[in-house]
C-alpha positions in Angstrom: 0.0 0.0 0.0 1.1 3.7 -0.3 2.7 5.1 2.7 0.1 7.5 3.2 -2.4 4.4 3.1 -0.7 3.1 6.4 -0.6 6.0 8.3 -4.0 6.8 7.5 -5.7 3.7 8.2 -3.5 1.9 11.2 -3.2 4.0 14.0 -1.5 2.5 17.6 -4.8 0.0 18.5 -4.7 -1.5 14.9 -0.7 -2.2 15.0 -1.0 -4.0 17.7 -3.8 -5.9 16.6 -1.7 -6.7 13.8 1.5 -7.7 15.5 -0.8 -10.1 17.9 -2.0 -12.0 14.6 1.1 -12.6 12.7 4.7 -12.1 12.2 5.9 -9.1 10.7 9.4 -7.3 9.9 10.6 -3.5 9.3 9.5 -1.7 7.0 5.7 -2.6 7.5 4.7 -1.4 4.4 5.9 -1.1 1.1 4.6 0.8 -2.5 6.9 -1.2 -4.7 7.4 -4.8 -5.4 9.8 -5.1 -7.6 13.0 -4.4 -5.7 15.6 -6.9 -4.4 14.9 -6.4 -0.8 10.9 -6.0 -1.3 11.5 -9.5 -3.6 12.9 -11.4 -0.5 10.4 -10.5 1.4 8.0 -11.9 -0.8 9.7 -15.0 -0.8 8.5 -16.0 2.7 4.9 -14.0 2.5 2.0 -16.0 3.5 -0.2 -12.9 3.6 -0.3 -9.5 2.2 -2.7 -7.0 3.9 -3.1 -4.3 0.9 -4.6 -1.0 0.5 -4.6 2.1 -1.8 -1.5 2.3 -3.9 -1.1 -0.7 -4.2 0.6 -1.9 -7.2 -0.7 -5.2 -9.8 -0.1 -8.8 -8.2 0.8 -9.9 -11.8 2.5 -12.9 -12.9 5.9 -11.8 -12.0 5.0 -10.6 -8.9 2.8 -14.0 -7.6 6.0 -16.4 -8.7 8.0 -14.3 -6.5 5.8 -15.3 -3.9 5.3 -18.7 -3.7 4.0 -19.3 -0.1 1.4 -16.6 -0.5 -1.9 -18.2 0.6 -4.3 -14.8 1.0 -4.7 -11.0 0.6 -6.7 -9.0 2.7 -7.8 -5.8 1.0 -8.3 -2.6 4.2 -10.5 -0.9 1.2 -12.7 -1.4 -1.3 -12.3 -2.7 -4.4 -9.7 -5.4 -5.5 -9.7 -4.3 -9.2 -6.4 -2.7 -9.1 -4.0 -5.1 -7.7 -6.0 -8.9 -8.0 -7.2 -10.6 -11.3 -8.2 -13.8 -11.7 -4.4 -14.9 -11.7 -4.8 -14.3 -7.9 -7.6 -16.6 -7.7 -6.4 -19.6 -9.9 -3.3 -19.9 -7.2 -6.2 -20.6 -5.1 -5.3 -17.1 -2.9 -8.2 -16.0 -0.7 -8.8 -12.1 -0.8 -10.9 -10.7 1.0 -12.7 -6.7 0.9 -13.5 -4.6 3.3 -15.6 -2.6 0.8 -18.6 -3.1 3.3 -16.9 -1.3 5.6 -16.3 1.8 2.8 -20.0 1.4 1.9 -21.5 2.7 4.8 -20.7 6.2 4.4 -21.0 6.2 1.1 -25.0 5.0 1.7 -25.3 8.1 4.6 -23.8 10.6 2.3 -26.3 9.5 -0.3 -29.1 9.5 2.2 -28.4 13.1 3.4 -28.1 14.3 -0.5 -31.3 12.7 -1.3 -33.3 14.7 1.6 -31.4 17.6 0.9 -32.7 17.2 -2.7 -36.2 17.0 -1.8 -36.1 20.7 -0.7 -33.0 21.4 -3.0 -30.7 22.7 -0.1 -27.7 22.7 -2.2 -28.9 24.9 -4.8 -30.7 27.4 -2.6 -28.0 27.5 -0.9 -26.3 29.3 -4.1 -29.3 31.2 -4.5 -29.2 32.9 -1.5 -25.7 34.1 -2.1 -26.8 36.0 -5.3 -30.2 36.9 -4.1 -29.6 37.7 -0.6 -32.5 39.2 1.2 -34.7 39.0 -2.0 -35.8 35.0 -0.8 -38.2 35.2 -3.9 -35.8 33.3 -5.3 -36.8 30.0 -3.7 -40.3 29.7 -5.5 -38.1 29.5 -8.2 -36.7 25.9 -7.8 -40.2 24.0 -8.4 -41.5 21.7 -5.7 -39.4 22.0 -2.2 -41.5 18.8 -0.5 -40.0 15.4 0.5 -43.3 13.8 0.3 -44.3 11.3 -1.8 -41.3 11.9 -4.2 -40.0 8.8 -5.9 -36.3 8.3 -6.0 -34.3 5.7 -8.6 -31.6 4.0 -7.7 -29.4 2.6 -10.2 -27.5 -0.8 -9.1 -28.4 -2.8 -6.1 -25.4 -2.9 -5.1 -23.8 -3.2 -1.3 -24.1 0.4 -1.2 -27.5 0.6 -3.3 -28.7 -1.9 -1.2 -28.0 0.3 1.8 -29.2 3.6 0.3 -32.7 1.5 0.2 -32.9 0.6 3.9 -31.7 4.3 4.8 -33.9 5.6 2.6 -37.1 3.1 3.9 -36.8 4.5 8.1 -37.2 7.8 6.4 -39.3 8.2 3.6 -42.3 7.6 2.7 -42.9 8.0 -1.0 -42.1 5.2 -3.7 -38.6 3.7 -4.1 -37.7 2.4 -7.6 -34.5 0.2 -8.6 -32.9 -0.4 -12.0 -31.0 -3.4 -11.8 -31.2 -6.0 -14.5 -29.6 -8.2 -12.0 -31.3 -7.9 -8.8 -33.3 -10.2 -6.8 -37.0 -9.0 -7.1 -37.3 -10.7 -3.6 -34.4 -8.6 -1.9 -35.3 -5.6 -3.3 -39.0 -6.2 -2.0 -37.6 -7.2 1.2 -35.7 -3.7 1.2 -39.2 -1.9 0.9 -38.3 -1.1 -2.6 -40.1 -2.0 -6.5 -37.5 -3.4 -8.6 -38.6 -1.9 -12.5 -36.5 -2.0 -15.9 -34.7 1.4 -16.3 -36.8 2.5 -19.6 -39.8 2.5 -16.7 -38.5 3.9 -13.8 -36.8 7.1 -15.3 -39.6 9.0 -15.8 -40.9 8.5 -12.6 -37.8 9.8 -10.9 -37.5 13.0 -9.0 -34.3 11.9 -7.4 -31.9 9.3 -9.6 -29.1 7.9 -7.6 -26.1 6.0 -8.9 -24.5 2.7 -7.8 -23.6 0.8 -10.4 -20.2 -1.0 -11.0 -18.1 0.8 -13.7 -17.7 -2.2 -16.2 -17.7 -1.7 -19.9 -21.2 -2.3 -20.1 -22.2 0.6 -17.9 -19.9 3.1 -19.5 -21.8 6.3 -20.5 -25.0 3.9 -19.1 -26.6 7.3 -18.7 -26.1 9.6 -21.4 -28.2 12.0 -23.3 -31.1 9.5 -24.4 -31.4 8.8 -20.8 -31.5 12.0 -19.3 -34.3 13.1 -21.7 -36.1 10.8 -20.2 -36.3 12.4 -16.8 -38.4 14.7 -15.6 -37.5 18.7 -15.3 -36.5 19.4 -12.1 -34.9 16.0 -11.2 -32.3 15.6 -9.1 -29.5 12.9 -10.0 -26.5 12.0 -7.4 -23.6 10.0 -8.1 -21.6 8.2 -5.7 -20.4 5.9 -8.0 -18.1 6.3 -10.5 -18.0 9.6 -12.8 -17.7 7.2 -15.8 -21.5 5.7 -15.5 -22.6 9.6 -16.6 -21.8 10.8 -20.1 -20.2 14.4 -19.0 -21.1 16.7 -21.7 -24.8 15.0 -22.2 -24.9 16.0 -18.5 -23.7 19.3 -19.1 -26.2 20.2 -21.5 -28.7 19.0 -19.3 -28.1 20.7 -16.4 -26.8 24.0 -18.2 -30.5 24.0 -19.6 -32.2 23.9 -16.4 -33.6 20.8 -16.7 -31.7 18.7 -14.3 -30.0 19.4 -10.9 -26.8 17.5 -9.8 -25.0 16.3 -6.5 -21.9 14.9 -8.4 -19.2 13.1 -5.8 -17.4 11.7 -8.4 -16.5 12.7 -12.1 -15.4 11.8 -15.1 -12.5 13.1 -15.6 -11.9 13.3 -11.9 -11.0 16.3 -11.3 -13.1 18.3 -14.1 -10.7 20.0 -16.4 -11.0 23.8 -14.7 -12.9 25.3 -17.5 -15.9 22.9 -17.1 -18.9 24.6 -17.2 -20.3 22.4 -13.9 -18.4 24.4 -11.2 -20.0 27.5 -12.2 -23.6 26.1 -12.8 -26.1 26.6 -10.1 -27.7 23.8 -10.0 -24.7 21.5 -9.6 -23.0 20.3 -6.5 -19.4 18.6 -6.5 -17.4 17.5 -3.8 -13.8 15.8 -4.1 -14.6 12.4 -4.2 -15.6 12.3 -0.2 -18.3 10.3 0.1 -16.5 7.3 0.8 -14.2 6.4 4.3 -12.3 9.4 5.2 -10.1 10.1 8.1 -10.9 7.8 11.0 -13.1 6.0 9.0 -10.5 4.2 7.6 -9.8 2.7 10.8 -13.5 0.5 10.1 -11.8 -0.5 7.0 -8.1 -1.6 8.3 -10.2 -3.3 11.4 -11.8 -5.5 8.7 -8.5 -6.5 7.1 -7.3 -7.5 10.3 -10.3 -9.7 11.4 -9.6 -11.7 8.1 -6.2 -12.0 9.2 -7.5 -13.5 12.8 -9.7 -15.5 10.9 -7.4 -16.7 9.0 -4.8 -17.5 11.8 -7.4 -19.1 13.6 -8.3 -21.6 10.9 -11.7 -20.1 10.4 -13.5 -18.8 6.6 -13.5 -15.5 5.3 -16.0 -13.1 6.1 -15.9 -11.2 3.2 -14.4 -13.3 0.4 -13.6 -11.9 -3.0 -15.0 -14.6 -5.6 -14.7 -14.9 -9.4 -18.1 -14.0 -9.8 -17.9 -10.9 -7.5 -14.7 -9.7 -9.1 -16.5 -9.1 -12.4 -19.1 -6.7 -10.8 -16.3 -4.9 -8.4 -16.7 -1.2 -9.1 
């Protein structure tokens, strides 16, 4: 992992807990694995707990380490470093992207009340306006109730975005997932519907798909025409899912409002037209675990770790079939 990973994420309690579980040497942590002294080290690795920045278990690297028998991820997704190399050695990895998809789910939750009475956009408003507060009859409806928000992918964080969503709000919630369980979203007080359907009915759209080739651009200008004026869509996803300059025209009409975590590219090129639109929201990719949040994340790692020491299964075990979906 990057060095900045480690400090981050594994503070005094979470060292020890990780010195009480296995046997480790100086340097903990490395960014590189391609060096002499990193390369004996690998040699007697039975476990690798990674992180952000860190680099591709490719070929080279997993014959350099022959005893390696598992991976323990302290963040999301595994994309970046594991392939399906990793699992044919028959290496468990392990996530701990349900730790990083809980405050993903409550920033989504606060964006989609806020959207209800467009806080975000007022909030802009009133800094031209000022005392003339005329200018809120001018964002349409400002009521929570009975408004019917989409979300896109039933995902781990989808998933939770519906329960949040269910203690709080009373009006109809829709998912588009051509993959779902009609049962589970049921269960989640949701109505699973094919995207051509539940578009329209949308007065918040919330993204939480997997960026995969298929969902590239999934939501581009034919989509977007599809929603009503005055929608509100929110992505926490990936910036990729959203076709920027279909979105840009949309939103620079008037039509559509945006809470946009993530981008595509990510950071906007400085002359993009959605920093100075009003009715668009970004933030620097913060939705997911920041700060001490990490902590929940490295915690994770190292209950696989005990887990693993202990003889026991994984609890959160990275399989062929969920490596395909990973975001």
């Amino acid at each position: 992992m990057a060095r900045d990973s480690l400090h981050l994420q594994f503070g005094e309690p979470e060292l020890i807990r990780l010195r009480a579980a296995a046997t480790v040497a100086e340097p903990l942590a490395t960014d590189e694995l391609t060096s002499a002294d990193v390369r004996s080290r690998l040699a007697k690795v039975e476990v690798l707990i990674t992180s952000w920045g860190c680099p591709p278990l490719d070929a080279d690297v997993l014959n350099a380490a022959p005893r390696l028998r598992a991976v323990f991820h302290a963040a999301g997704s595994v994309r970046g470093h594991v392939d399906e190399r990793v699992l044919d050695r028959g290496i468990v990895v392990t996530t701990a992207a349900d730790a990083n998809a809980e405050p993903v789910a409550r920033y989504t939750l606060a964006a989609v009340l806020w959207s209800f009475k467009k806080v975000p956009f007022l909030a802009q408003d009133a800094r031209k306006y000022r005392e003339d507060v005329a200018y809120r009859d001018r964002r349409g409806e400002l009521s929570g109730h009975n408004r019917t928000v989409v979300i896109v992918g039933f995902s781990r964080i989808g998933r939770r975005v519906a329960a949040l969503l269910r203690t709080l709000h009373e009006g109809p919630i829709l998912v588009a997932d051509p993959f779902a369980d009609p049962a589970e979203v049921h269960a989640a007080g949701a109505e699973l519907l094919d995207m051509a359907e539940a578009l329209p009915r949308a007065d918040v759209l919330s993204l939480h798909a997997p960026l995969l080739p298929e969902t590239r651009h999934m939501i581009g200008a034919a989509e977007l025409a599809k929603l009503r004026p005055g929608t509100t869509l929110i992505n926490t996803a990936r910036g990729a899912l959203l076709d920027t300059t279909a979105l840009e025209h949309a939103c620079a009409s008037g039509r559509l409002d945006a809470i946009l975590d993530v981008t595509d590219p990510e950071p906007l090129p400085a002359g993009s037209p959605l920093y100075d639109l009003p009715n668009v929201l970004l933030t620097p990719h913060i939705a997911g675990s920041q700060g001490t949040e990490t902590h929940i994340m490295a915690r994770t790692a190292l209950t696989e770790l005990e887990r693993y020491a202990a003889g026991l299964p994984p609890l959160h075990p990275v399989t062929r079939q969920s490596l395909a979906v990973q975001a």
